[in-house]
C-alpha positions as a printed NumPy array, in Angstrom:
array([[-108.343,  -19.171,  126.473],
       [-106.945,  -19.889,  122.868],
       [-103.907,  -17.97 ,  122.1  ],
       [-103.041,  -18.73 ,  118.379],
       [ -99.459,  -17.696,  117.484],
       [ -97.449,  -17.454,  114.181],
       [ -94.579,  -20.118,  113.468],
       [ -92.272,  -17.026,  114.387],
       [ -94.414,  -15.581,  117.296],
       [ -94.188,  -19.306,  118.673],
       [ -90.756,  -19.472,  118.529],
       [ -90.376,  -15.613,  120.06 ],
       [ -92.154,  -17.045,  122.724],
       [ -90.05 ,  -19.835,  123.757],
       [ -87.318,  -18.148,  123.449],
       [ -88.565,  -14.946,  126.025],
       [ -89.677,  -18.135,  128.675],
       [ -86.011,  -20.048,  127.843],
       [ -84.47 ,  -16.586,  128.561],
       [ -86.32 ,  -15.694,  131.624],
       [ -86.75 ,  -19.413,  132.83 ],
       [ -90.329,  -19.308,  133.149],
       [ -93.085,  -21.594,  131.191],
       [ -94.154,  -20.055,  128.187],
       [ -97.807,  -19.632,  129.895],
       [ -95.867,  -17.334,  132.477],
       [ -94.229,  -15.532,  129.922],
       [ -97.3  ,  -14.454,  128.293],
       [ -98.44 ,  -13.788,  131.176],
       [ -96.042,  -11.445,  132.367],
       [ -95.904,   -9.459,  129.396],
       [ -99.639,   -8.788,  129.688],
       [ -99.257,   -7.658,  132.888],
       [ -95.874,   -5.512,  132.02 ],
       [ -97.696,   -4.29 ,  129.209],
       [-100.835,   -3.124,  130.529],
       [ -98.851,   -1.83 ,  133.618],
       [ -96.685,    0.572,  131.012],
       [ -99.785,    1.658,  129.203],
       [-101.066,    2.889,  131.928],
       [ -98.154,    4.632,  133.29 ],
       [ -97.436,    6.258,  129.744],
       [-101.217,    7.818,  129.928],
       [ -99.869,    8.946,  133.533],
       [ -97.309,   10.214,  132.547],
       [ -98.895,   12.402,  129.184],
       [-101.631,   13.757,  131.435],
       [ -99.35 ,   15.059,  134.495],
       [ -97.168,   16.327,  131.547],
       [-100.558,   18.382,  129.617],
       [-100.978,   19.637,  132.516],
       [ -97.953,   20.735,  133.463],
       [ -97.45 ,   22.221,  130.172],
       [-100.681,   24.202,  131.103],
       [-100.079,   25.279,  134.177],
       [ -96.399,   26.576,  133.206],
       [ -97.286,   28.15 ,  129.872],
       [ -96.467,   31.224,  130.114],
       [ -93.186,   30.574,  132.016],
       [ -92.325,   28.221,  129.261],
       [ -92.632,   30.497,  126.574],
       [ -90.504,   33.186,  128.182],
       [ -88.044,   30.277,  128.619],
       [ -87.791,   29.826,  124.928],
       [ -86.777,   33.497,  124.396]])
């Protein structure tokens, strides 16, 4: 795989691997993984909290009185 990068992006890059002494081919590919990890906990997260807000509705609104 190609990854094209920006002058800037480029130098973002190297400065992420310099600054967590890893190759700049491990630091992409740890903030794939880091990303992809949080993305998925976020969507988690907003479902357990849709349906908490369900479940609880009533109580909640009784709390805001």
């Amino acid at each position: 795989m190609t990854l094209r990068l920006t002058e800037e992006q480029q130098r973002a890059l190297a400065m992420l691997a310099e600054a967590t002494g890893v190759s700049e081919h491990e630091a992409v590919v740890q903030a794939i993984t880091e990303t992809a990890a949080r993305s998925v906990r976020d969507g988690r997260v907003r479902a357990l909290s849709q349906d908490g807000r369900a479940r609880y509705a009533s109580l909640l609104d009784r709390l805001a009185q």
